[in-house]
N, C-alpha and C positions, 0 to 999 in steps of 0.2 A: 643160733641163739634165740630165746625168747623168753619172758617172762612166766615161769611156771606158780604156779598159784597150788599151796599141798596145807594139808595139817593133821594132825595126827588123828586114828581113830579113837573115838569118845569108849574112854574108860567104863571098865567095869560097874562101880559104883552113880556112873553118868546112866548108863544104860538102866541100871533098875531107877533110877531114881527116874526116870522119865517114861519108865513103863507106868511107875507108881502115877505119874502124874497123869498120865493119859486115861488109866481106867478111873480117875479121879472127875475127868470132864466128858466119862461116858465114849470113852473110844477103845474096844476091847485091840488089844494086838498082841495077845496071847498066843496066838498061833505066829506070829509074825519073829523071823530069825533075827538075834543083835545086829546082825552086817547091813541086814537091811531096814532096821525100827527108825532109821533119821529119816529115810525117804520116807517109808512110811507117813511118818509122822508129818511132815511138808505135806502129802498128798495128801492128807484125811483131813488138816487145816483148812483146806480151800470150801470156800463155803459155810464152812461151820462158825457158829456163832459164836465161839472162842477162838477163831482165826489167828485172831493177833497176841493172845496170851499162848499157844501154842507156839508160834513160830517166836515168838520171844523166849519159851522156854530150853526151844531147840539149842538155841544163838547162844543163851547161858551156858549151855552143858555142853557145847563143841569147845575142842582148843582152840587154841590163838591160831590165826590163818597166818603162814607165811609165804614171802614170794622170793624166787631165787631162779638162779640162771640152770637151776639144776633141776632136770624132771622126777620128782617124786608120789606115792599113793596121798589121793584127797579124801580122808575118811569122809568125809562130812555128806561127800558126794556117791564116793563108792569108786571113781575113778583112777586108775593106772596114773595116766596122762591128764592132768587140765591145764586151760589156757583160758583166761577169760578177758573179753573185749566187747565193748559196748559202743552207746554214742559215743564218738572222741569227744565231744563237748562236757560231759559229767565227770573225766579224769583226766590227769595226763597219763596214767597209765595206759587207759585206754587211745588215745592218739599215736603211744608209741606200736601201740600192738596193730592198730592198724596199718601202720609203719611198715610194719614186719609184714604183713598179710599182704599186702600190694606188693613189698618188693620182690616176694616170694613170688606170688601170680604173674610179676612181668618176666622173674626166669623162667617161665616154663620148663619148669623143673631141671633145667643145666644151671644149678649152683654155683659152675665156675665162673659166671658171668655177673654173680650178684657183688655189690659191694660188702664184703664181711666186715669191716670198719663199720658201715654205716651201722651194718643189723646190729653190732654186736653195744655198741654207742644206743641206739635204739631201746635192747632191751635190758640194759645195765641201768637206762631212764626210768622205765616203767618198773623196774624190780625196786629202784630207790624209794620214785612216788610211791607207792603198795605199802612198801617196809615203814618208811619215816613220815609221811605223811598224810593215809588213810587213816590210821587208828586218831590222829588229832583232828580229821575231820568227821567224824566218827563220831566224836566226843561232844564237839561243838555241835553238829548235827540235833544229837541228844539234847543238850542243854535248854537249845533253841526249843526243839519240838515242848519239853519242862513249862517252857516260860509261856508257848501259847495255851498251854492248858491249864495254866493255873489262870492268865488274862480271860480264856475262855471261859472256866466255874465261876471267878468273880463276878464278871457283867450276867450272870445266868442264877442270879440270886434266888432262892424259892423253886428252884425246879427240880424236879426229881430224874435220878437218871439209874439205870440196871447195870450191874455189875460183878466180877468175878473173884473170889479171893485167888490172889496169883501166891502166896506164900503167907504161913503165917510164925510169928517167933512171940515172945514175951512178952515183946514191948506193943507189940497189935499186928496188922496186919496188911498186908500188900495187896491194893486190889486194881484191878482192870476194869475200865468204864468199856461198854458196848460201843460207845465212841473212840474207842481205843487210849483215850486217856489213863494215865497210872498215877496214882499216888500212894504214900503210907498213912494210914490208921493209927495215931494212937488207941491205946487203951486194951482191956480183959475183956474174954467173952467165947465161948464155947463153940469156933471157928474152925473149918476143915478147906483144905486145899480145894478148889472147884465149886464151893460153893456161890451159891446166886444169892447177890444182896441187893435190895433198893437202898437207894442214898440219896440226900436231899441237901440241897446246900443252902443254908440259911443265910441270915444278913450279917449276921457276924464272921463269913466267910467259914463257917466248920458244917461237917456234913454228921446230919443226924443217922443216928444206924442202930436199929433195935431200941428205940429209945434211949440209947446212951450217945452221950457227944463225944467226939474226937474232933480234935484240934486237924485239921489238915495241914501239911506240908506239902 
């Protein structure tokens, strides 16, 4: 038994949209096949000055990750098989799995000598923590990081900082601070996915852009 970690491979409509989005920030992967454009695209992040609006865009467009006692394909990855385990201190998931990982290493491979109670107790733990309690820490994760960056542009009044539109709709648009900061834009204005904007954040706490003001959120 062990905690398998799978999720479905990213959709038709996922996959052009994030081709769209990559030649959008200067990343050709025209040559590069569907099965393989998520790795791709992980790899061509690194380094690049849109790192973290990439790998955010990835995280958008993948399904929901599930974990279950049952070995399933990990599109995301490319993977038959995953199993993932870390410091045990960042999860309980990760404590069961290395649970699992020790008690395996002390059979030296004769199985019949392992406790299957314990293993199976173990990784019915780590499938719980994953299912019910990653996506709430997840969230809160978010919110947190939300709150220092908005504390951040406040106290950082007058300063200007480079930035990326990460999506744009009607009501204004989504952008990415090279600081990895995100917020929304209100407002109108002749805006395309990828493009490079300067922002300044005045005292009234809104960030000037193109000469027009939008309120930040």
């Amino acid at each position: 038994p062990c905690p398998y970690r799978h999720r479905d491979f990213i959709s038709k409509s996922g996959i052009k949209e994030l081709r769209e989005f990559l030649s959008s920030v200067c990343i050709d992967a025209s040559k590069i096949s569907d099965k393989k454009l998520i790795s791709f695209a992980v790899d061509s992040a690194h380094g690049d000055k849109n790192e973290e609006l990439i790998l955010a865009k990835v995280k958008e467009l993948l399904p929901p990750l599930v974990s279950s006692l049952e070995p399933k394909y990990h599109g995301g990855i490319g993977a038959k098989h995953y199993v993932r385990f870390a410091y045990p201190a960042s999860r309980y998931s990760d404590l069961s799995a290395q649970r699992l990982i020790k008690a395996a290493v002390s059979c030296e491979g004769d199985f019949s000598k392992a406790d299957s109670e314990y293993l199976l107790r173990c990784a019915k733990r780590a499938v719980l923590s994953v299912s019910k309690y990653e996506p709430v820490a997840k969230e809160a994760e978010k919110r947190v990081s939300d709150l220092y960056a908005l504390d951040f542009l406040a106290s950082n009044k007058g300063k200007t900082y480079e930035g990326t539109i990460w999506s744009v709709s009607e009501k204004g648009v989504e952008i990415c601070l090279d600081n990895s900061c995100r917020g929304f834009l209100k407002g109108e204005g002749d805006f395309s996915v990828g493009q490079r904007l300067l922002l300044k954040v005045s005292d009234q706490r809104k960030l000037y852009m193109d000469k027009k003001v939008f309120s930040a959120e």
